[in-house]
N, C-alpha and C positions, 0 to 999 in steps of 0.2 A: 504494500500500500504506500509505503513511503516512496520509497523506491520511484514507481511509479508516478506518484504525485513529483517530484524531483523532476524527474526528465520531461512532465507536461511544463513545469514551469521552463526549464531548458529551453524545451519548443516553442512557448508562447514570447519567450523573448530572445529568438532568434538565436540562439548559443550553440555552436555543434555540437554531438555527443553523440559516443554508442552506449548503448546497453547492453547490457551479458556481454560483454567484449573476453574474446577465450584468448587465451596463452598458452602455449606450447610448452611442456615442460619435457625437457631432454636429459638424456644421461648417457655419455658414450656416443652423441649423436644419432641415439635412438629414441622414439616416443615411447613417454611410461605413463605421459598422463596429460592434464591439463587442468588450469584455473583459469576461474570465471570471474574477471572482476566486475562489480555492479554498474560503474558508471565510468564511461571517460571523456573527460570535456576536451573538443579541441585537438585532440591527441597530445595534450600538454599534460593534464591532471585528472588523475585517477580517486573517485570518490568511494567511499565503503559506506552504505547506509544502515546502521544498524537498530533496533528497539530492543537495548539490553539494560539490565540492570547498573552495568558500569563498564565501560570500558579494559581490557584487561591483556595482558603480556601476549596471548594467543591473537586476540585483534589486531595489535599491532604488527605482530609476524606476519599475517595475513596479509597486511598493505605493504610488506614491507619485503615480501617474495614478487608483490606484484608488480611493485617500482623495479626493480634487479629486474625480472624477467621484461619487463616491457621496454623498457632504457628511459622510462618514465621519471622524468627529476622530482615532483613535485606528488603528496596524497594526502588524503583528507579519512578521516575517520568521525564521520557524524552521528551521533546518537538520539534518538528522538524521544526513547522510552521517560526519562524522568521529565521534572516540572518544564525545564528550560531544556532545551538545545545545547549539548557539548558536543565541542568538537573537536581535534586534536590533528596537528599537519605534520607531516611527516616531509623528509627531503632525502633523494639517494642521490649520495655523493660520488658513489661507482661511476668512473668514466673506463668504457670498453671500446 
């Protein structure tokens, strides 16, 4: 729902972005798998839309395979679940 709602505003004010945008994950230059990250504005920054109780060391690994694997410099970990909107920006400073 969030999720969702996110990319309609995206849309209505003109912003590029994919959703479910998949990454290749390799080993050996073989496929083993793949992640889905939620939002990518731009192909600049990568968004993680979450309704969790708090934020936590697992979320941030999550945004934080997805910056590495995408060559993505910039993410965003937004939460929706409590009173207010926290959010938390991450930067990969990996240059490949």
């Amino acid at each position: 729902m969030y999720e969702k709602s996110f990319c309609i505003e995206l849309r209505y004010n003109h912003i590029p972005f994919e959703c479910q945008k998949r990454y290749s994950l390799k080993y050996r230059n073989e496929d083993v798998g793949e992640y889905i990250s939620d939002i990518v504005v731009d192909k600049l920054i990568i968004i993680e839309v979450k309704s969790v109780k708090r934020l936590t060391d697992n979320t941030a690994a999550q945004i934080i395979n997805y910056l590495r694997l995408s060559k993505i410099q910039v993410g965003y970990l937004i939460n929706f679940r409590n009173k207010s909107v926290e959010w938390e920006r991450y930067v990969n400073y990996q240059r490949e």
